[in-house]
C-alpha positions in Angstrom: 135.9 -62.9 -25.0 134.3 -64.2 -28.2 130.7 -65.4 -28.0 130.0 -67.9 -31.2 131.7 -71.5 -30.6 130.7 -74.8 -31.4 132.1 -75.4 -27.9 130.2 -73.5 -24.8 132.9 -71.6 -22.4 133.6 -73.7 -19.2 134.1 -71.1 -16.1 136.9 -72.8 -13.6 136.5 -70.1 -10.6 135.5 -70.9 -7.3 133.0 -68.1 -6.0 134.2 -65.7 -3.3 131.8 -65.5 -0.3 132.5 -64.6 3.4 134.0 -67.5 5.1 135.9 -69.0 2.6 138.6 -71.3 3.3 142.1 -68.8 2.9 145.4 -69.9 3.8 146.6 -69.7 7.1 147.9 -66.3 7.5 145.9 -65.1 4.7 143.6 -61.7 5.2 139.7 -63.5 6.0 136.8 -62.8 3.0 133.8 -60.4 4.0 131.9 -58.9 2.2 129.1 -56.7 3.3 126.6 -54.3 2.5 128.0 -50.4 1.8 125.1 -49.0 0.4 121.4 -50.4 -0.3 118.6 -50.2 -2.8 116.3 -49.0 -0.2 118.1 -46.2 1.7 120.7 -45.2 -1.1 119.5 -45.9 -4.3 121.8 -47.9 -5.1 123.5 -51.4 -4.1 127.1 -51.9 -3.3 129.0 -54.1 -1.3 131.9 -53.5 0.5 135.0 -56.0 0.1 137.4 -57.3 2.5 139.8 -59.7 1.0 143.6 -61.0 0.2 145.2 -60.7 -3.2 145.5 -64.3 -2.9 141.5 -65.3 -2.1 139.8 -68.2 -4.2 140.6 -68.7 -7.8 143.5 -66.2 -8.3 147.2 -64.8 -9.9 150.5 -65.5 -8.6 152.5 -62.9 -10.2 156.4 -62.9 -9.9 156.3 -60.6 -7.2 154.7 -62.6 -4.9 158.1 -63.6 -3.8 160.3 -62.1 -6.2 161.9 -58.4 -4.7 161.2 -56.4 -8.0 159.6 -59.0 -10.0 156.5 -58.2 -12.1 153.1 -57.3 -10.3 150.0 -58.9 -11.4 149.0 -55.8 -13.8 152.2 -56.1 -15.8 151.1 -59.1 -16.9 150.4 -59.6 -20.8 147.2 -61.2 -22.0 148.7 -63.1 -24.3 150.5 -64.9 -21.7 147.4 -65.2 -19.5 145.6 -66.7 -23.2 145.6 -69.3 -25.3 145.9 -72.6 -25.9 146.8 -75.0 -22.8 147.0 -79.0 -22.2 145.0 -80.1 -18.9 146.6 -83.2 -17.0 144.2 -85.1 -15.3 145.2 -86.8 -12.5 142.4 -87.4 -10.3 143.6 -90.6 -8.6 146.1 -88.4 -6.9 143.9 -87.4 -4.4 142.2 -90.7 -3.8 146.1 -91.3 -2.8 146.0 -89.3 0.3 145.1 -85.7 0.9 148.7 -84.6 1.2 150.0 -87.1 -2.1 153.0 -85.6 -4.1 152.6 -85.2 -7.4 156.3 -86.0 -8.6 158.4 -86.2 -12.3 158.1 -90.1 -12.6 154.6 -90.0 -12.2 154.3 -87.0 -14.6 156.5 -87.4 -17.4 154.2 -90.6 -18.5 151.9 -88.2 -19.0 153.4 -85.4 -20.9 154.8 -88.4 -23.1 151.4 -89.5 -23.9 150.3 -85.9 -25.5 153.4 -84.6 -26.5 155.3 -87.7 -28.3 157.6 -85.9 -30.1 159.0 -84.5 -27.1 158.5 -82.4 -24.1 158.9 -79.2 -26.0 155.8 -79.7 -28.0 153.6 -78.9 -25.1 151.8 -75.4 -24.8 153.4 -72.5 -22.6 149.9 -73.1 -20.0 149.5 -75.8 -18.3 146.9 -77.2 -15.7 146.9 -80.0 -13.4 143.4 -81.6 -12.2 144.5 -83.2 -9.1 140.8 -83.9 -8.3 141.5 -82.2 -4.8 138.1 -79.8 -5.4 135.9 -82.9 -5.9 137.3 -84.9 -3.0 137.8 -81.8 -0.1 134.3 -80.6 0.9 136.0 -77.4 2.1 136.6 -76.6 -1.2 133.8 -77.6 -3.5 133.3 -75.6 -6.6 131.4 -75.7 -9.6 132.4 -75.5 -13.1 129.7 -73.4 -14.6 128.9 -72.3 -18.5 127.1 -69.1 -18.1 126.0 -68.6 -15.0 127.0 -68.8 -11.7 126.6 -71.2 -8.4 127.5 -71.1 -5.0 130.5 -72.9 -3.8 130.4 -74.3 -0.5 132.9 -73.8 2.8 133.1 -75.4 6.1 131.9 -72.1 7.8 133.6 -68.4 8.7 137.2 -68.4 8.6 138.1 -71.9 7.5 141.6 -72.6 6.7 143.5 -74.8 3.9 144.4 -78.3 5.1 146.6 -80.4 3.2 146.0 -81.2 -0.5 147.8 -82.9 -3.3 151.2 -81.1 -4.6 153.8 -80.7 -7.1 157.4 -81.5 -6.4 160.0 -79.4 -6.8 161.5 -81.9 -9.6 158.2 -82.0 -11.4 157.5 -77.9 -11.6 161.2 -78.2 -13.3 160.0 -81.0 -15.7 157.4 -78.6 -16.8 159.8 -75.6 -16.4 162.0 -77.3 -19.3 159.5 -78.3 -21.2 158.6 -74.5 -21.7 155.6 -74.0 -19.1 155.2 -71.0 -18.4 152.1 -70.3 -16.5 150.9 -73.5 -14.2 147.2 -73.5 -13.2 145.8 -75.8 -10.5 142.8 -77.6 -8.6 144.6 -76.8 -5.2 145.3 -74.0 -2.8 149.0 -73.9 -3.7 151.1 -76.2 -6.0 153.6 -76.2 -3.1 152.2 -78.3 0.3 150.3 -75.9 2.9 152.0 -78.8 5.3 155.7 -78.9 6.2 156.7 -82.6 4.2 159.2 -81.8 1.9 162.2 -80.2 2.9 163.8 -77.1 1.4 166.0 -78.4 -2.1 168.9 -76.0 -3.4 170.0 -74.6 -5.2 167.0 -71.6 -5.4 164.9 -71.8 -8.5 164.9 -70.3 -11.8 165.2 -71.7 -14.9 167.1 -75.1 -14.6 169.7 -73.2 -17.5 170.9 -70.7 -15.4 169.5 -68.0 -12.9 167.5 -65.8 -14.4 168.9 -62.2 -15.2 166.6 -60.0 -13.8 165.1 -60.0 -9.9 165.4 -63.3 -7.8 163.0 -64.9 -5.1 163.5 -63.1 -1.8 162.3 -66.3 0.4 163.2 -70.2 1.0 160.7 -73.0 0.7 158.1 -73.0 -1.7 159.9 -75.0 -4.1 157.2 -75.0 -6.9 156.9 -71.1 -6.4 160.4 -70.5 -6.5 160.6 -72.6 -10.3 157.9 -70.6 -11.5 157.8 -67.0 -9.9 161.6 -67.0 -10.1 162.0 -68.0 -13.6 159.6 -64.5 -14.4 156.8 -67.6 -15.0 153.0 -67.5 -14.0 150.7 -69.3 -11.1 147.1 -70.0 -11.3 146.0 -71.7 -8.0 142.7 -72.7 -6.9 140.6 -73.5 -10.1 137.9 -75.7 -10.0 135.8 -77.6 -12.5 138.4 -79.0 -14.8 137.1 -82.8 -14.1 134.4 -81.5 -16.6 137.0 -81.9 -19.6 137.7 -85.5 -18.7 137.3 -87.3 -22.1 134.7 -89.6 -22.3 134.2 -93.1 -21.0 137.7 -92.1 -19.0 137.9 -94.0 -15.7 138.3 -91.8 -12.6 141.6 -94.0 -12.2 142.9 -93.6 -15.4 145.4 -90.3 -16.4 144.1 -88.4 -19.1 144.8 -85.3 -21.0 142.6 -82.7 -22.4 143.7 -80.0 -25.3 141.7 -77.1 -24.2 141.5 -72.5 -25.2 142.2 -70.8 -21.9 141.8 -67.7 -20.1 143.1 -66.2 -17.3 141.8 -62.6 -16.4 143.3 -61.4 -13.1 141.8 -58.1 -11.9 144.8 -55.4 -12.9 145.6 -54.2 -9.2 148.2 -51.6 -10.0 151.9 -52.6 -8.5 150.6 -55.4 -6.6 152.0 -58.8 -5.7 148.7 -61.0 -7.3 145.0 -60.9 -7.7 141.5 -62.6 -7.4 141.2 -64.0 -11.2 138.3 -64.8 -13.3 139.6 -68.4 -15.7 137.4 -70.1 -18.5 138.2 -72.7 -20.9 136.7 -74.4 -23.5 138.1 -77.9 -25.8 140.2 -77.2 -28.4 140.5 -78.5 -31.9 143.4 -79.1 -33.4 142.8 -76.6 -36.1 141.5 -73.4 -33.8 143.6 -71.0 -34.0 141.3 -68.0 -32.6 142.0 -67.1 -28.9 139.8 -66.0 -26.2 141.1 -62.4 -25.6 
C-alpha cells in the first residue's frame, strides 16, 4: 500500500476484541494470552474467532457449494476505485429501515448521470448504522488504531438498516461487483422480508458456474451467487461525507479502496483489513 498522497489513508475496520457483538450463531471472539514476555520470551496471543467476526469477506462460498473461497480472490477485485453512498438518514428511520431501489436509484443518478453503468465495480453504502448502534461503535482511524466499543462478552447483532433484494439487483446491473457496508449483514438479522424467487444470480441469466446452496438472504444470494463480493461491517465512512453536507441530506463520495482479507486457504470468508482514501478524478494509481 503506497505511502505518499496528498490524501492521508482512512482505515474503515472495526477492532476485534473479546466480546464483540457476532451474529447469532456465530463462533464468540477471545482472545487470550498463549505465551508472555516474562515467562517465554516472547508475546503471543491465542485467537478464537469466526470467519465472519468484525470488519470482514464474504466470499462466494459462503453460500455457494463450490464457489470461490476467500483466498481465490484477486486483488484487483478487492482494489480500486469505489463510489460511497451516504445515506445516514436511513438509520434515523428505524433500526430495522430497508434500504430499497426507489430510494437508491436517485442516488446512483446523481453520480452517475450518464447512466447506471458508469459507476465503479465497488461500491459502499454508509447507512450511518455504526454511529447510531452503540453496540457497534467504531472508529475510522488514519494511522493508528482505537478501541471500538461493545455492550459486553458475547453480545449479539440486533436489527440494523438493510438492502432489499431489488436494490442489490439495481447495483447488480449496474456492474457492482463487490458491496461494502456499515452493517452486520446487507440482508436483515430479523425475519421482515420474505423469501423472493426466483434464486439470485445475475438478473441476465443464472450464472454458469456453482449456485447458492440456501434460501433467504436475498442480498447474499445477488451477490455471492452472481460469483460477486461482500464487505460487511465497515465503519468510519461518515468521515468522507462532503463538506457542509447535512446529516439528512444523501450524498456521494468518489473514493481509492482496499480490501485485504486475510488469505485463509479453501475457506468460506475472512476477518478483513479495508482503507480508503478521496479520489480525484485524475488518479489513476491504486492501493495494492
Amino acid at each position: 500500500m503506497p505511502t505518499s498522497s496528498s490524501h492521508p489513508w482512512t482505515d474503515l475496520t472495526r477492532p476485534i476484541s473479546t466480546g464483540m457483538p457476532v451474529v447469532a450463531g456465530d463462533p464468540h471472539v477471545e482472545i487470550s494470552t498463549a505465551l508472555t514476555l516474562e515467562r517465554d520470551g516472547a508475546w503471543v496471543s491465542h485467537l478464537r474467532l469466526g470467519s465472519h467476526t468484525g470488519t470482514h469477506v464474504d466470499a462466494p462460498a459462503h453460500l455457494v457449494a463450490g464457489g470461490r473461497t476467500v483466498d481465490r480472490l484477486d486483488l484487483a477485485e478487492l482494489c480500486g476505485p469505489a463510489v460511497i453512498l451516504g445515506l445516514e438518514s436511513l438509520a434515523g428511520s428505524g433500526r430495522h429501515a430497508p434500504l430499497t431501489a426507489d430510494r437508491l436509484r436517485p442516488l446512483i443518478e446523481r453520480f452517475a448521470p450518464s447512466g447506471p453503468e458508469t459507476l465503479p465495480p465497488r461500491v459502499l453504502v454508509h447507512t450511518g448504522y455504526a454511529h447510531n448502534d452503540p453496540a457497534h461503535t467504531g472508529h475510522p482511524r488514519t494511522g493508528h488504531p482505537h478501541t471500538g466499543a461493545h455492550t459486553g462478552p458475547d453480545s449479539a447483532v440486533g436489527e440494523h438498516p438493510y438492502l432489499t433484494q431489488d436494490a442489490a439487483r439495481l447495483l447488480w446491473d449496474a456492474g457492482v461487483r463487490l458491496l461494502g457496508i456499515d452493517t452486520p449483514s446487507p440482508d436483515p438479522s430479523a425475519p421482515s422480508e420474505p423469501p423472493s424467487e426466483p434464486p439470485a444470480g445475475p438478473p441476465a441469466g443464472p450464472p454458469a458456474g456453482p449456485q447458492p446452496a440456501v434460501n433467504g438472504l436475498p442480498v447474499h444470494r445477488v451477490f455471492l451467487g452472481g460469483d460477486g463480493i461482500l464487505v460487511e461491517n465497515l465503519t468510519g465512512l461518515g468521515s468522507f461525507r462532503p463538506v457542509r453536507t447535512p446529516i439528512e441530506t444523501d450524498w456521494t463520495a468518489r473514493i481509492t479502496l482496499g480490501v485485504y482479507p486475510l488469505p485463509l486457504a479453501g475457506r468460506d470468508g475472512a476477518p478483513a483489513r479495508v482503507v480508503a482514501r478521496p479520489r480525484g478524478t485524475d488518479e489513476r494509481t491504486p492501493p495494492c
